[in-house]
N, C-alpha and C positions, 0 to 999 in steps of 0.2 A: 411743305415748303421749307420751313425752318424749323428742327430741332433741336433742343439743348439736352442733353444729357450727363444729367449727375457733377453738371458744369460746377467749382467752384474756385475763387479766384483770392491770391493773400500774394500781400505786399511786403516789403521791406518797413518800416517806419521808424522813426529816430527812436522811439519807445519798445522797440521790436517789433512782432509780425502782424500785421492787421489784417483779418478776414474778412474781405470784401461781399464776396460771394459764399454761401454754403447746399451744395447738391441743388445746384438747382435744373429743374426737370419741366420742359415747357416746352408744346408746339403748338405753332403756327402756320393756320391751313392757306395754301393758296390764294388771293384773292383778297384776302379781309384787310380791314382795316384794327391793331391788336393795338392796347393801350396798357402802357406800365407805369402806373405810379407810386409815389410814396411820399415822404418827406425828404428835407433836405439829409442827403448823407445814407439812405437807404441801400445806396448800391446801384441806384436807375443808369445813371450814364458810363459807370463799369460792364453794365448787364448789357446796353447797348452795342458799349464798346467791344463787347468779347463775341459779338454774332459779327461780325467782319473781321473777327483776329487782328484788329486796332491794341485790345490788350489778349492777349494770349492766357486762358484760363491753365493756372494750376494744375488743373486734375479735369476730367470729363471730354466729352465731344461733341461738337460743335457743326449741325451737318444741314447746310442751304442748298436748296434745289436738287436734292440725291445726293451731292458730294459734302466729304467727311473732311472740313478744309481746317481740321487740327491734326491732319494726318498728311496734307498737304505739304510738298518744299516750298519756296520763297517763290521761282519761278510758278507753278500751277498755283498759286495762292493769290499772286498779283493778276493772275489772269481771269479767277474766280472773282475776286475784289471789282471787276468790271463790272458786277452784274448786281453789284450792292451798291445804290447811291447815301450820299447822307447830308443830312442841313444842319443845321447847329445853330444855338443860340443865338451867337454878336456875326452871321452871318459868312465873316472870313472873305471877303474880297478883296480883293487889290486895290488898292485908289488909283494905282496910276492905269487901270484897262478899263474900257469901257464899261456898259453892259456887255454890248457883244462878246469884247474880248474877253469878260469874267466868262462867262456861258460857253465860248468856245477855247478856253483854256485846255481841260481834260482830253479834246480829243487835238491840240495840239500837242500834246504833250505824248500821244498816243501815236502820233504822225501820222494823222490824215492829211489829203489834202485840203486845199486851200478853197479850192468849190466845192466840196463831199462836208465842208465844216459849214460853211454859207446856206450849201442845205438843209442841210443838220439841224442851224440855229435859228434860225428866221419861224421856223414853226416853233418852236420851244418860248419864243419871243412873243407871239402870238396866244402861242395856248396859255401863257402867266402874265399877259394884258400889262403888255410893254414896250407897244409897238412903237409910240411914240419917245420912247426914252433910252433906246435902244446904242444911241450916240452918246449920252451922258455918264460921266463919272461918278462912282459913291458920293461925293459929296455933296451931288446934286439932286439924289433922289430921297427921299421917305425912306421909314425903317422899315414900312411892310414892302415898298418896293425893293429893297434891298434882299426881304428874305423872297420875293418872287424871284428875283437872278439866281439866290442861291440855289431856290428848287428848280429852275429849270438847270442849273449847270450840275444839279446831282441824277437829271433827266438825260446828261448830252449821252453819256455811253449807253441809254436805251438799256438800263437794271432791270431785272426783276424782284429786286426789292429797296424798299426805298425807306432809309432808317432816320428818325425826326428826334433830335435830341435837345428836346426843350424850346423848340424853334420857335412857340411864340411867348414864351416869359420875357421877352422883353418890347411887348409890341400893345398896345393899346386895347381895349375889349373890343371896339368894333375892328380895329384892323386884324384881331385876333379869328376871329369873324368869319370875317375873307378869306386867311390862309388857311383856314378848315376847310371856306366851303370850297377852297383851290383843290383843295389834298384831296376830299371827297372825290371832285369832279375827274382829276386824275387818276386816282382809283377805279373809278366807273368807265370812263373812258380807254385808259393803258391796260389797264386788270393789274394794277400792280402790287404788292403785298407790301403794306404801310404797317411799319412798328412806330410806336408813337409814344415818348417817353415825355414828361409830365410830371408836378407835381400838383396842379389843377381840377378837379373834379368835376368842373363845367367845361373843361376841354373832352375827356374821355366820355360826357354826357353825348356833345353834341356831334362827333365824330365816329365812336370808336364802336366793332362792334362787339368785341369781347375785352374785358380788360385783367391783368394778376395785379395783384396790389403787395409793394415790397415793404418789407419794415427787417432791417437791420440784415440786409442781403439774404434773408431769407422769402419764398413767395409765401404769403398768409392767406392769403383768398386769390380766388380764380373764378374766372366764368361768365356764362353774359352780361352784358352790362345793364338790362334792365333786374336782370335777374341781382346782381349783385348790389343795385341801388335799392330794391325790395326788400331782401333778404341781406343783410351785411351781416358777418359773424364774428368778426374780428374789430376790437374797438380801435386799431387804424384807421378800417375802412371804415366806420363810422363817422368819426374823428374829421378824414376827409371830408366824408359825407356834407358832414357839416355846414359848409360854405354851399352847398346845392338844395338838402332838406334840411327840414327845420325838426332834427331830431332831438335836441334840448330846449327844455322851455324857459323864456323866460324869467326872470332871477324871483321877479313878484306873482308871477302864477306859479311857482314849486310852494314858494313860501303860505298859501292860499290851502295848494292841495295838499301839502304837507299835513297840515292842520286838520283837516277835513277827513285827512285816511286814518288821525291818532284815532277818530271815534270807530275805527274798523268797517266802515260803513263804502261800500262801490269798489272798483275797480280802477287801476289807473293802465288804460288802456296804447300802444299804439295801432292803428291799423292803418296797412299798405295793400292797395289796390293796381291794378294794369290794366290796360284794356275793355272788354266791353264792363267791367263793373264801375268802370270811374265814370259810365254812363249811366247806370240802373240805382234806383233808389232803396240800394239794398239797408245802407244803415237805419233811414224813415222809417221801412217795414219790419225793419227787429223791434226798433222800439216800438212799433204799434202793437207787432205780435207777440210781444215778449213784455210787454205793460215798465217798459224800462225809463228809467231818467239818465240824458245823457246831455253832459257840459261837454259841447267840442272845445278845446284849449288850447290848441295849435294846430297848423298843418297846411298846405298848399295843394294844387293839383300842375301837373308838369306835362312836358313831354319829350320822349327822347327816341329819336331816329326815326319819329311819326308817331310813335306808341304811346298812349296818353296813360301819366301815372299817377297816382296820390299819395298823401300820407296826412294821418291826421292821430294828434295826441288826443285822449278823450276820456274824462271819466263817467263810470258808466254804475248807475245802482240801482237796486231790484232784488227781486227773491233771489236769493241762491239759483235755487232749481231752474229759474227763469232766466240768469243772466247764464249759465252756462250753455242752457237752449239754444241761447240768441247767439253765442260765442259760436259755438256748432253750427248753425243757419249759415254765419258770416263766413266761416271756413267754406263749406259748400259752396256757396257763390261766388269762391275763388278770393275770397280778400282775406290776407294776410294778417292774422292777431297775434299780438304780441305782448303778453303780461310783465307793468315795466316794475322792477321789483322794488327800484327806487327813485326816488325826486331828484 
């Protein structure tokens, strides 16, 4: 559905050339819902901007639904541009149009008629649960209602992709909430292909179902998103992580184990589990079978897009020959161990 190819993107800057973007190589399959985050300044909403040629990369190619629209003119490119919606942050309405009239902006502008937009809009109005508000002005609605108008008026030209550029950092946790569980539901219902840019790690948790993670316009890690919150290899996405798992311990349990590892004595473990083990009493049975002592010292159990996950810090001591047994055991039953080399 969307390819980037060898995309990379450099600016003018008062200091000289700033590179935005460098090779960057990434598809996106029909259907899914894709999440790109990083920190501020990453390159997220250039990376966005350059999949609708909003900014036109540098070097590489750029190619949505079979067509190569960096090789597009002006004309076939605004025609292309129909079939990519996009929302945005602080919304972008008009105060002085309605809802309606925000919603059926684009395909005024497009020169439908005046019944062909009324039918248009009323369902769109409906599907982002607006029915009643549909006569009022911005100034009269909510911030999450606001971003409801925007996504149905990135809805009105009927896209097949539908590009979210930070759409809800400025929206409240529970209202943040709802316009996932909007995007979701649109997804599920239109089949529409949702990129979802983010610097949030509880957004791309509860939504997304593959995510790349950017640091300094380059991608550093890719891949599913459980997979990626299990396994993180990049201390970005760690870093992210952060605010979701509880991969640092502590400031007064480092200073504990610290102390505790100078006598050489256990293991400072983490282990990430998914699915049926975060049911099974796998770690019980190593220490039974493996005559091991284990301080859990951090860690949670979660869930993401149904799939139940954990993660828990632990230190773990025993014979040699016995804790690496157990270490072996816990791999087999699919949980994930991780030897953490420091406090």
């Amino acid at each position: 559905m969307i390819e980037l190819r060898n995309v990379s993107q450099r600016f003018a800057g008062p200091h000289g050339w700033v590179d935005a973007l460098h090779d960057i190589d990434l598809t996106i399959a029909a259907g899914e819902i894709f999440g790109i985050i990083g920190r501020s300044g990453a390159g997220k909403s250039t990376l966005v901007r350059t999949i609708n040629l909003l900014a036109r990369p540098t070097a590489g190619e750029v190619v949505v639904a079979g067509r190569t629209l960096t090789g597009l003119s002006p004309g076939p490119l605004r025609e292309a541009r129909r079939e990519i919606g996009m929302i945005f942050q602080h919304f972008n309405l008009l105060s002085s149009r309605t809802v309606f009239g925000n919603i059926a902006l684009p395909l005024e502008l497009a020169g439908i008629k005046r019944q062909a937009i009324e039918a248009a809009v009323m369902p769109l109005i409906e599907l982002v649960g607006l029915s009643a508000q549909r006569d009022r002005y911005p100034a009269q609605i909510s911030g999450g209602q606001k971003q409801r108008v925007g996504i149905a008026r990135a809805l009105a030209s009927r896209p097949k992709v539908l590009l979210s550029d930070e759409a809800t950092s400025a929206l409240d946790p529970e209202t943040t909430r709802s316009i996932l569980d909007l995007l979701k539901q649109i997804n599920r219902e239109l089949g529409l292909t949702i990129v979802l840019i983010t610097h949030q790690m509880e957004v791309i948790k509860q939504v997304c179902d593959r995510v790349a993670v950017l640091d300094a316009g380059r991608i550093v890690e890719a891949g599913g998103v459980i997979d990626v919150f299990l396994r993180p290899r990049h201390d970005v996405t760690r870093a992210l992580l952060g605010d979701v798992i509880a991969h640092e311990l502590p400031g007064a349990v480092k200073a504990r184990v610290a102390k505790h590892l100078e006598t050489g004595a256990g293991q400072l473990l983490r282990l990430a589990f998914a699915g049926g083990s975060v049911d099974r009493p796998v770690l019980s049975e190593a220490i039974r079978r493996y005559a091991l002592d284990v301080n859990i010292l951090h860690g949670q159990i979660d869930e993401i897009q149904g799939r139940a996950f954990g993660s828990l810090a632990v230190l773990a001591d025993g014979e040699p020959q016995q804790l690496d047994a157990a270490l072996a055991f816990l791999r087999e039953q699919g949980v994930i161990v991780e030897a953490l080399s420091h406090v």
